[in-house]
C-alpha positions as CSV (number, residue, x, y, z in Angstrom):
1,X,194.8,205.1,-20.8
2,X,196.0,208.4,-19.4
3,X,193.1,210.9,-19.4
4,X,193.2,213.9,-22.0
5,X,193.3,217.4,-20.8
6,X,190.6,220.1,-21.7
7,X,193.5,221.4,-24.8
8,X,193.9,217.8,-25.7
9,X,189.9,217.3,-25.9
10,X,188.7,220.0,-27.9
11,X,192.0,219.4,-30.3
12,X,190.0,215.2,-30.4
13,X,186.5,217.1,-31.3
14,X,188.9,219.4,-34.2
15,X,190.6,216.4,-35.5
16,X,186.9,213.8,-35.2
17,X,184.9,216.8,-37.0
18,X,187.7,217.3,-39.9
19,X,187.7,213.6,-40.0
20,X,184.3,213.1,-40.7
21,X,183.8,216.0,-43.4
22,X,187.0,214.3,-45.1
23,X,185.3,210.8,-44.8
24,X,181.9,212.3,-46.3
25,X,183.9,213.2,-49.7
26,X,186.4,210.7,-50.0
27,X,183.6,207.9,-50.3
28,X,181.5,209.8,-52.5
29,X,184.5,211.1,-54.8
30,X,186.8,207.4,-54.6
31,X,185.4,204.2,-55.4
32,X,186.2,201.3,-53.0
33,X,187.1,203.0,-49.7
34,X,185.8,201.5,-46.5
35,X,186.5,203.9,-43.9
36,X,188.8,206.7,-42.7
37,X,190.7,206.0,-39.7
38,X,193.3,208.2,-37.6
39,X,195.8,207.5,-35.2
40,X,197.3,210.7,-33.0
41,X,199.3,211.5,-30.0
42,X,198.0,214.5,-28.6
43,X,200.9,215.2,-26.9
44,X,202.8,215.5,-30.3
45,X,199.8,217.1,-31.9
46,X,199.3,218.3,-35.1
47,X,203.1,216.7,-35.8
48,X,201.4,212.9,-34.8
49,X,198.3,213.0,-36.8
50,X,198.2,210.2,-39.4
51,X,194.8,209.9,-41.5
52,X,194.1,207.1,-43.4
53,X,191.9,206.2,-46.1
54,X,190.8,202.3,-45.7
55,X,190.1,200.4,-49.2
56,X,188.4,197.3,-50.1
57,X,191.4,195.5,-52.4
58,X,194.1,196.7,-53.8
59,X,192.8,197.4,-57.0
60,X,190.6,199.9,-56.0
61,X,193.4,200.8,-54.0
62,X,195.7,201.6,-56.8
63,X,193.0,203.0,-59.0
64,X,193.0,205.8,-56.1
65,X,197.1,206.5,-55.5
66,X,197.0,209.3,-58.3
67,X,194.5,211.6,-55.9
68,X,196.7,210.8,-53.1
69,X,198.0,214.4,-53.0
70,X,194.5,216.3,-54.1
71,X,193.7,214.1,-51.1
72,X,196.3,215.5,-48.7
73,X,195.7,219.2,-50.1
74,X,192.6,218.5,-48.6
75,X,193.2,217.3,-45.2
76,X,195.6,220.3,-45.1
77,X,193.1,222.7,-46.1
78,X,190.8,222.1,-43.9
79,X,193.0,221.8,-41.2
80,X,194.1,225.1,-41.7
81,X,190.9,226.2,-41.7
82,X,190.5,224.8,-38.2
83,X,193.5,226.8,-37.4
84,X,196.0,223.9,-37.2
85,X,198.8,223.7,-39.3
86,X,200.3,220.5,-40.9
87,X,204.1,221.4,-41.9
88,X,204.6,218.3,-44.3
89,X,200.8,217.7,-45.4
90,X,202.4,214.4,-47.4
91,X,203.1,212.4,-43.6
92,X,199.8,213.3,-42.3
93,X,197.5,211.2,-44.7
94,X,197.8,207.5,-46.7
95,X,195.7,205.4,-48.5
96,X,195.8,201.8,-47.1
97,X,194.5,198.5,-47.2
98,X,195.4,197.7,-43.2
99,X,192.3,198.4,-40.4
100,X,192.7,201.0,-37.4
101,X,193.1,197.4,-35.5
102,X,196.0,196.0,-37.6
């Protein structure tokens, strides 16, 4: 693995603290998720991020698709706050059943 560069590690601490804080909220608000998970090329950052909101089963799953975009407002908010700005909020975070290992 190539080794990240000082911009590319405090960008990991933005995108690890944001993670967390979004994690925090989406288990207490949405019933039935597991974890939240991220994949990113830092490189292609903030256009690579991908968040993802791990459930249990589907139903739970489905009980949660209609906060999917009070859910990506969200991400994007706090992003922003961070000073990073997600041009198409609706590609940066999905609600899935799949691990960060599958």
């Amino acid at each position: 693995m190539k080794k990240l560069s000082a911009v590319q590690i405090k960008q990991q601490a933005l995108v690890l603290k944001v993670a967390d804080v979004i994690e925090d909220q989406g288990r207490k608000e949405l019933p039935g998720m597991l974890q939240c998970w991220f994949d990113v090329e830092y490189h292609l950052f903030p256009g690579s991020l991908l968040m993802c909101f791990q459930f249990e089963d589907q139903q739970t799953l489905t009980a949660a698709e209609p906060d999917l975009l009070k859910w990506q407002k969200r991400l994007s908010g706090a992003m922003l706050k961070k000073g990073v700005i997600l041009k198409d909020m609706r590609k940066h975070l999905v609600f899935t059943l799949n691990g960060p290992d599958e």
